[in-house]
N, C-alpha and C positions, 0 to 999 in steps of 0.2 A: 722476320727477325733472323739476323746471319750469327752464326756461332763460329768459335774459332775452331782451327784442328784442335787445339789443347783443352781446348773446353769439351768439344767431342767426345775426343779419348776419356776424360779426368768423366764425365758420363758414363760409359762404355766401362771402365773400371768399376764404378760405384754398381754398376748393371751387376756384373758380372761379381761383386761381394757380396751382394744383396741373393744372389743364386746359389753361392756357400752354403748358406744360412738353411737353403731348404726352398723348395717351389712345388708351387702343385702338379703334383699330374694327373689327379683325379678329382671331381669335386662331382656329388649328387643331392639332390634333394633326398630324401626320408621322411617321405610323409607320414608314416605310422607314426613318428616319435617324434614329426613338427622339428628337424634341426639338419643341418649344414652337413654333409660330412667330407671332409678335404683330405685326400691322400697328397702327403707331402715326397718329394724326390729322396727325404733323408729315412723312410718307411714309416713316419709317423703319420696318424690320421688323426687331425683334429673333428671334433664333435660338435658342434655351437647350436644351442636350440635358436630359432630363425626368430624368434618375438627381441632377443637381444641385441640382434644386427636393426640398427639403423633405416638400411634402405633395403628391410625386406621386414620388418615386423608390421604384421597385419597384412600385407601379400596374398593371394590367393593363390592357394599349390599348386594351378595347372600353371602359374606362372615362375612361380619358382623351379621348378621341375627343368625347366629349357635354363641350362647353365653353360656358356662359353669360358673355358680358360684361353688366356691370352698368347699369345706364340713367349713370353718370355716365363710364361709358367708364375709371375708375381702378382697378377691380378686374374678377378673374377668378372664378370660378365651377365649380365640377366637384361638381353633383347625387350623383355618383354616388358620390362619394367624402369628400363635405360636406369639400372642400378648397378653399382662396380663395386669392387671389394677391394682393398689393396692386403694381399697374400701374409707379406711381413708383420702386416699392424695384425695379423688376425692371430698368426703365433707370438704377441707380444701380449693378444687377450683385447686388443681395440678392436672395437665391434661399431662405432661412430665418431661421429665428429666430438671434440671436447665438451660442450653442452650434454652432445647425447649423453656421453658415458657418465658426465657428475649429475646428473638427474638418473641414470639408473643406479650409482653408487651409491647417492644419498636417499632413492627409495626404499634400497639394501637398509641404510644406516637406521632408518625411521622405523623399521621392522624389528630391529635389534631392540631385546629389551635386557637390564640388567638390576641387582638390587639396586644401587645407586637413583638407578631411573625411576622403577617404583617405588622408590623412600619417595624421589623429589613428586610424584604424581600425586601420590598421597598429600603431601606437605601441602601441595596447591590447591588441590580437591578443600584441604582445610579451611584453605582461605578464600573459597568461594571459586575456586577455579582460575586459571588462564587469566592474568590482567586484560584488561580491553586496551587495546592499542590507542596512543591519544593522538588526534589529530592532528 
């Protein structure tokens, strides 16, 4: 597939906005505490326990341990497990693909409890529990 100059460049810009923003220069595993720890270009260091990323929950630490950043500092790298990380989505709090994150959102959400919830728990507990689904 051939690209233009303009297409190039108008790449090469979005590159180079995207590195504004913040890029890594360090990233380790911590296995004591099971999670990610990213030193970014802008002094921050993100923290992410490793069960919520995607393509390293359930991982085994000597394989999370071996961690490449990429020469443009926007992604991560894990050889061992041909798993990548894209940098930005990880300072925006993406830790997977769309799927992944509304199933760990909505495992969040099912955890949540409120009076509201307990009123209606109650209510249906009254009436013999949960309808059965009709077929």
């Amino acid at each position: 597939m051939e690209i233009s100059e303009q297409e190039f460049q108008s790449a090469v810009r979005q590159g180079e906005e995207l590195r504004r923003n913040g890029y890594a220069v360090s990233a380790e595993y911590d296995a004591r505490q099971n999670r990610l720890v990213v030193g970014l270009s802008s002094g921050v260091t993100i923290m992410v326990p490793v069960h919520l990323v995607e393509d390293l929950a359930g991982a085994d630490p000597v394989d999370l341990a071996e961690i490449e950043i990429t020469p443009s500092g926007l992604g991560l790298h894990w050889p061992r497990l041909d798993a990548d990380v894209y940098v930005p989505g990880f300072m925006k709090g993406i830790y997977g693909t769309r799927r992944w994150m509304a199933a760990l959102l909505g495992a969040e959400g099912g955890k949540s409890s409120s009076p509201a919830k307990a009123a209606a728990a109650r209510t249906n507990g009254a009436k013999g529990g949960r309808p059965r689904k009709q077929a």
